[in-house]
N, C-alpha and C positions, 0 to 999 in steps of 0.2 A: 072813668075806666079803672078796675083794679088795677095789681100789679101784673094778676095774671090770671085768665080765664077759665071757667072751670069744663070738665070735657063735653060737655053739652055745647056751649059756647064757643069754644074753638072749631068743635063741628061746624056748626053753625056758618062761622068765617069761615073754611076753607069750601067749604060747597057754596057758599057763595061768591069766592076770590073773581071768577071769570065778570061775575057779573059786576065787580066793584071797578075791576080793569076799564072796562068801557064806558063806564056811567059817570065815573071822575069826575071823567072833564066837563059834562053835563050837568055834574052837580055844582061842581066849583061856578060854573057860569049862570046857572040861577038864582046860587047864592049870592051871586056881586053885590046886590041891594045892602048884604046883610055883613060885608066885610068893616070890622072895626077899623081895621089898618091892612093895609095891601101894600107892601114896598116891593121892589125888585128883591130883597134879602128873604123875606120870609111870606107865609099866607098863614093868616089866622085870623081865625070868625069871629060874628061877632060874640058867640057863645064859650069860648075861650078854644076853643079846636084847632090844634096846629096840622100844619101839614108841609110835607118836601116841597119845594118848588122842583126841584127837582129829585127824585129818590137816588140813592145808593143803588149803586149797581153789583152784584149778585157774578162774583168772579169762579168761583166753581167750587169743587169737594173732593177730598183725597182722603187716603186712609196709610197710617202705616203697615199695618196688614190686611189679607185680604181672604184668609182661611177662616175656614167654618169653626167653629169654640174655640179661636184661638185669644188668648189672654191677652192682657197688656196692649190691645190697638189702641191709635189714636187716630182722629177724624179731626181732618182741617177744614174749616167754612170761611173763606175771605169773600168779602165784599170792600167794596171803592167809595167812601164819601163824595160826590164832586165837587168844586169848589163849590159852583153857584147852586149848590142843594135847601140853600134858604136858611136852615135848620141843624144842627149836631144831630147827632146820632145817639139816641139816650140809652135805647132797649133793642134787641134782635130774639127774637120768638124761630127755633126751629124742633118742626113739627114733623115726625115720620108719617107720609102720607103712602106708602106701598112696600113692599115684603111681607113675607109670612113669615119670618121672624121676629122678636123684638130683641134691640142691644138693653143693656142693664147698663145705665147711665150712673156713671160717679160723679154728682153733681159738686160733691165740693173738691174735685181735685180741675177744675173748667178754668182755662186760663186763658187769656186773649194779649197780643202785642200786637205792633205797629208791622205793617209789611208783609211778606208771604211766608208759606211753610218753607221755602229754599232761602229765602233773604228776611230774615226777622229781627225785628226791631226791637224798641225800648217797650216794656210790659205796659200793657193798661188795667188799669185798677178799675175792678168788677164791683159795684156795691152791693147787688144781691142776685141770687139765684133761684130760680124757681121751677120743679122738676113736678112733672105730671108722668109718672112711670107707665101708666093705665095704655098712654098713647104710643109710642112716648115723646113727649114735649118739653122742651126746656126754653124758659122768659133770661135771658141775659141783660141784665143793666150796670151800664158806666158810670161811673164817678169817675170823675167828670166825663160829661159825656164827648163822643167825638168830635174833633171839629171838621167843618167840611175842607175837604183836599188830602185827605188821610187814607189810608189802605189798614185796613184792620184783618185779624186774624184769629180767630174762636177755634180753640181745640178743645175737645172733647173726649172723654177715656171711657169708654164701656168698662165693664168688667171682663168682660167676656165678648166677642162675634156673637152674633145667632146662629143658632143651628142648624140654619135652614140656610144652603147656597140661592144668590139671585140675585136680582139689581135692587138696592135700596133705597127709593126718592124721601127727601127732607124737603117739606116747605119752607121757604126764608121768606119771615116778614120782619120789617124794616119800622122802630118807632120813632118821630122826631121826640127834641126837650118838647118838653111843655107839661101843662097840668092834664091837658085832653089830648092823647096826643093820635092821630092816625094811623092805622098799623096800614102801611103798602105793601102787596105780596110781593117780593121783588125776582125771585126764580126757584127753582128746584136744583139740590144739590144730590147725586147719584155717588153711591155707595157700593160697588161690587164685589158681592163674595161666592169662592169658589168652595167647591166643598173637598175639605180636607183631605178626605178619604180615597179620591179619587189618583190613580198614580199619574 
């Protein structure tokens, strides 16, 4: 797996995400034959393919502002490690899946801490960043990555809103460590903008 897919590819995955939801567990259990090692801690194939025992959960999306071209917002995306998730938390991929606007993402100003946008913690160190504008898409990866029982928090600075008022969905997918690692969709994060103009 790259570090990050290119837009073909990401399509690809989200139009197919419903159909990965339900087939999991059906895959994971046909593959039992083919598990190298299966512990309570972690799952991984015998091809080297990591995956959550249990996924991150997908805590929701806020914005500091909420007006049409207005400058300087920031966008909160927190998700929950669980303890028993198997796996750290390496990469978070979010993908604008609806509006007819697009934000203009500053990918190197992306910072991520421990905890929520009201109660925030000690910073976590991003190793690399990876920005598909086209979509727009951005690949988040930790150094070191999370450990499970942790609550993280990815903020985000557009340059600018869009300028188009409406509800914003972000896909969140979810990558364990590993060399192969499986992206799990884990929820949509909503974005609401009003338009400016309006008294």
């Amino acid at each position: 797996m790259t570090e990050f897919e290119t837009k073909t590819e990401f399509g690809v995955r989200l139009s197919m995400k419903t159909f990965f939801q339900y087939t999991l567990g059906a895959f994971l259990s046909a593959s039992a034959l083919l598990i190298n090692s299966l512990s309570t801690d972690a799952i991984e194939l015998a091809d080297g393919v990591t995956y959550f025992l249990h996924p991150p959960r997908f805590l929701g999306a806020t914005s500091s502002q909420d007006g049409t071209y207005i400058w300087g917002a920031t966008y909160y995306f927190t998700l929950a490690v669980p303890e028993n998730a198997g796996e750290p938390l390496q990469k978070v991929a979010i993908v604008q899946e609806g509006g007819l606007g697009r934000p203009l993402f500053d990918s190197s100003s992306t910072e991520a801490f421990e905890g929520t946008r009201n109660r925030r913690g000690k910073p976590l160190a991003i190793q690399n960043i990876n920005l598909e504008p086209e979509i727009p898409a951005l690949m988040i990866e930790f150094d070191p990555p999370i450990s499970p029982g942790k609550t993280v928090t990815i903020r985000l600075y557009p340059v600018r809103n869009p300028g188009v008022a409406g509800t914003y969905f972000y896909g969140i997918t979810a990558f364990p460590a590993g060399k192969k690692p499986y992206g799990q969709y884990i929820g949509v994060g909503q974005i609401q903008i009003y338009d400016s103009n309006q008294d």
